[in-house]
C-alpha positions as a printed NumPy array, in Angstrom:
array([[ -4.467, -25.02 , -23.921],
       [ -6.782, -27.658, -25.484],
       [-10.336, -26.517, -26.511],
       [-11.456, -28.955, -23.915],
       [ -9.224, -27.204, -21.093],
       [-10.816, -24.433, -22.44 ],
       [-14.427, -25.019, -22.151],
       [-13.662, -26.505, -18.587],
       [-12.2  , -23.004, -17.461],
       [-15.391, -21.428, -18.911],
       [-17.515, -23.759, -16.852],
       [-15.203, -23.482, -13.925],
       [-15.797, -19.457, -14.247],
       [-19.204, -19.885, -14.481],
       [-19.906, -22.071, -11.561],
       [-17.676, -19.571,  -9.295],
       [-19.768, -16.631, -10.712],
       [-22.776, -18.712,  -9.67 ],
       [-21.699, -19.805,  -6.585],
       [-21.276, -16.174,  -5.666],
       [-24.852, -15.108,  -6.593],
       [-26.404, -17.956,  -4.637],
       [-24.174, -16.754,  -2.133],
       [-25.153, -13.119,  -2.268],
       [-28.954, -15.019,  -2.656],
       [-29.012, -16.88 ,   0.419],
       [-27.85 , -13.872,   2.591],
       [-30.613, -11.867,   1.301],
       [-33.258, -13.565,   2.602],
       [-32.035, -12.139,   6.155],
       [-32.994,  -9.113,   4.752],
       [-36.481,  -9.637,   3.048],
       [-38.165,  -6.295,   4.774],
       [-36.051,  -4.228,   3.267],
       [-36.483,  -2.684,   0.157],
       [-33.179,  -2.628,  -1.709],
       [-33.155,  -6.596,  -0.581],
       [-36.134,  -6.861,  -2.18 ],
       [-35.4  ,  -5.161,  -5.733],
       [-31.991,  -7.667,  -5.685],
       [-33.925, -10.434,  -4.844],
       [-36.525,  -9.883,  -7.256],
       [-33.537,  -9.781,  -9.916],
       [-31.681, -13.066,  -8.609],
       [-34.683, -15.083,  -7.711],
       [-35.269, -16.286, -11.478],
       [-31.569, -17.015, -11.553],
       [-31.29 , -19.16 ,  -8.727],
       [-34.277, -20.457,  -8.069],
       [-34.539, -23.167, -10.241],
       [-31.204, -24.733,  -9.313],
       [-32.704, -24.035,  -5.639],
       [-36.133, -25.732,  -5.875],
       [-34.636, -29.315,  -7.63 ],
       [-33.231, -28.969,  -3.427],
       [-36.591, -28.047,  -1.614],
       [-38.153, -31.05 ,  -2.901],
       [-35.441, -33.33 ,  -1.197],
       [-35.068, -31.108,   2.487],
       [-38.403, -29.347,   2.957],
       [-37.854, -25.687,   5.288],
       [-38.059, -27.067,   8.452],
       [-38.992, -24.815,  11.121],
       [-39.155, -22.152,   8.543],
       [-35.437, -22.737,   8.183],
       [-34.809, -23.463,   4.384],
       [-31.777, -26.047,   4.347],
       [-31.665, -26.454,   0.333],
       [-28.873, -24.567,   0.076],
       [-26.474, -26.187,   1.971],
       [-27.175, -29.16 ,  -0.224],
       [-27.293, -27.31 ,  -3.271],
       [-23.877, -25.556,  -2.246],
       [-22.435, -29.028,  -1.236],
       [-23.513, -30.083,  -5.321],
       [-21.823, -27.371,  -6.883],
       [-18.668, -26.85 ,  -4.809],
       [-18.292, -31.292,  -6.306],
       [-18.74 , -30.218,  -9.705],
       [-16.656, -27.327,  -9.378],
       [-13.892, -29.695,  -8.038],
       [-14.606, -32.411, -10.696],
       [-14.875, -29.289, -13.929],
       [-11.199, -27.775, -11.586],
       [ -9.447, -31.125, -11.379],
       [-10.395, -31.95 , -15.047],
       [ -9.397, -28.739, -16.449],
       [ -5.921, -29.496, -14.518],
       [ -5.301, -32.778, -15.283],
       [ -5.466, -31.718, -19.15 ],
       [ -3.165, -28.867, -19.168],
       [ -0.401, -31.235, -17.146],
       [ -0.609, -33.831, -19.229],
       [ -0.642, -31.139, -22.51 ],
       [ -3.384, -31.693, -23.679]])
């Protein structure tokens, strides 16, 4: 494998560890009240955040519904496809 099909599996890796902590984010905020929620949250807030907030300013919570997410889930699962397929098409062709 190239050092380019390499650094695409890294990011690949990364963005499916990610996904999973927004993941594990998002269905903690059904649990907000409780305490161990809390003391996760409070770690994987900082983490995901960030990526989370670029999506607040585009959907505002509506209802008290916050729909940033789905977007945000919809972005990543494209790049993940795009870093996937890339990472692919290089170790076909032998790259």
């Amino acid at each position: 494998m190239s050092d380019i099909g390499f650094i695409l599996t890294i990011i690949n890796n990364f963005l499916q560890i990610y996904s999973v902590i927004l993941i594990v984010r998002v269905l903690l905020t059904w649990f907000q009240n409780a305490g161990w929620a809390y003391q996760i949250m409070s770690f994987l807030s900082p983490i995901t955040d960030p990526y989370l907030n670029l999506f607040r300013s585009i959907i505002p919570p509506l209802g008290g519904m916050d729909l940033s997410p789905i977007l945000a889930f919809l972005l990543l699962n494209v790049v993940q496809s795009v870093v996937a397929t890339g990472a692919e098409s290089l170790v076909s062709s032998g790259f």
